[in-house]
Steps between C-alpha positions, in 0.01 A plus 500: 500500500842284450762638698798587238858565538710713276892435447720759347651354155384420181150337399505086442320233449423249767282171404232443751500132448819364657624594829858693323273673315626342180280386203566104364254322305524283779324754732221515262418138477472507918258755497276332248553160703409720809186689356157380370598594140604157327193289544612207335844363644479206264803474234534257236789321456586485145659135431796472311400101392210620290504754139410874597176535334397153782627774738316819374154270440520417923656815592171690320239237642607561821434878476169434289679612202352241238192534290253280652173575386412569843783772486347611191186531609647733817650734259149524316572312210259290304495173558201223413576233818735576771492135622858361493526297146581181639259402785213758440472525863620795613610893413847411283732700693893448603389302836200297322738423203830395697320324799157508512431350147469103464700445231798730703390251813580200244840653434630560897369159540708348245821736628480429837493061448797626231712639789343229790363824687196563724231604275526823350232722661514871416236815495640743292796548292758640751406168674611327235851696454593440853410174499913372462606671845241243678544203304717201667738480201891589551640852403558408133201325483241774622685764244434233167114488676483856510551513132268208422244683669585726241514351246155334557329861550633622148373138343177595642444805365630383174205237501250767602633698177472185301158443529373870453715599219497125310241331620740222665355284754677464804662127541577450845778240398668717245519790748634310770771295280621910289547639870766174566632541166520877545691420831757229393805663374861574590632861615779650582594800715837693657487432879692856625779435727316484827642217641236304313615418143835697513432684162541188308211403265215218656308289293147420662321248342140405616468174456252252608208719360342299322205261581457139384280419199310342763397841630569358817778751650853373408777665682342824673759787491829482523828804436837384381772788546840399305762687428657563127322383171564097477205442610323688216 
C-alpha cells in the first residue's frame, strides 16, 4: 500500500514529471531521454544548402523509408531479383544502395579526393549523414559537405530509378560530374540577429566546386561568406 495524505481544499492537478508538479513539454522530452522508449536517438539534420525533396530522399533512407526491392520484398511484394540493380551483388536495400554498392563506393571515392578528405568509409546510411561532424573541414565547410552528401544520396537513387524505369545505364562519369553540377550554385539566406549576421542579408557562395577537366581535383572545397549582393 502507498501511504496517502489528504489536504482539505479543492481537487487539482499535479504533473508527476517535474519536481513543482507542473507539466512542460520540456518534462516530457526528459522522461523519454530517461526511459528505454526512444530506441533510436539518431536525428537528421535537414541541410538548408540542398532542395527539400535532397532532404526528404536522406531523411526517408535513413529510416528505411524508400522502396528498395529488398524493402519490397519485406512488405511481401512481388519482386523477380532483389539484388541491388547496379552491382548484382547483394540484397538492394538503403545500406547496400548508399554504401555497400560499388558504384556508391565509386562516388565517396570521387567526393572525398573532391574535398582532400580521408577516404570516405561508411556502413549504413546514418553513417553517412553524420559523416560532416567528423570530417577535418572548418564550420562552413562541414555544413556545404553535409549537403553534398546529400545531394549525392538523392543522385543515387535517381540513377537506380533510371535504369529500372528507362533502361539507362549507369555512367559512372556522368553521375559523378550531375552531383558537382547539382552542387555548384549561389544561395542566399537571412542570418537572425544573433550576433552572427545582425539581421542583414549574407550571400554564400560555394565556390571552388568544381574539378579540372583533368579530373584531377582542382580546388577541393572552399565557402565564401560576403555581405550584400555585388558579388552576385
Amino acid at each position: 500500500m502507498i501511504a496517502a495524505r489528504w489536504k482539505e481544499g479543492p481537487d487539482s492537478w499535479v504533473w508527476l514529471g517535474d519536481k513543482e508538479g507542473v507539466f512542460s513539454v520540456r518534462s516530457v522530452k526528459g522522461m523519454f531521454l530517461k526511459s528505454n522508449v526512444v530506441g533510436n536517438n539518431f536525428v537528421m539534420k535537414w541541410s538548408k544548402w540542398v532542395r527539400a525533396k535532397c532532404n526528404i530522399l536522406a531523411w526517408r533512407a535513413e529510416m528505411n523509408r524508400i522502396p528498395t526491392r529488398g524493402a519490397l520484398e519485406r512488405r511481401n511484394l512481388r519482386v523477380e531479383d532483389n539484388l541491388c540493380v547496379f552491382c548484382e551483388m547483394g540484397v538492394e536495400t538503403t545500406d547496400h544502395l548508399f554504401t555497400g554498392c560499388a558504384v556508391s563506393a565509386i562516388v565517396w571515392d570521387h567526393i572525398s579526393r573532391w574535398c582532400k578528405i580521408p577516404h570516405i568509409f561508411s556502413f549504413s546510411v546514418t553513417n553517412l549523414l553524420e559523416l560532416h561532424k567528423t570530417v577535418k573541414l572548418g564550420k562552413k565547410e562541414k555544413e556545404v559537405f553535409h549537403g553534398l552528401v546529400i545531394v549525392a544520396c538523392w543522385r543515387i537513387w535517381k540513377a537506380m530509378n533510371e535504369k529500372v524505369f528507362e533502361g539507362k545505364e549507369v555512367n559512372i562519369e556522368d553521375l559523378i560530374g550531375d552531383i558537382k553540377s547539382l552542387f555548384e550554385f549561389s544561395l542566399t539566406l537571412v542570418v537572425e540577429s544573433d550576433g552572427v549576421g545582425g539581421g542583414e542579408l549574407v550571400v554564400v557562395v560555394v565556390t571552388k566546386l568544381v574539378v579540372e577537366r583533368d579530373g584531377v581535383g582542382g580546388g577541393g572545397l572552399v565557402v565564401m561568406v560576403t555581405k550584400g549582393d555585388d558579388n552576385i
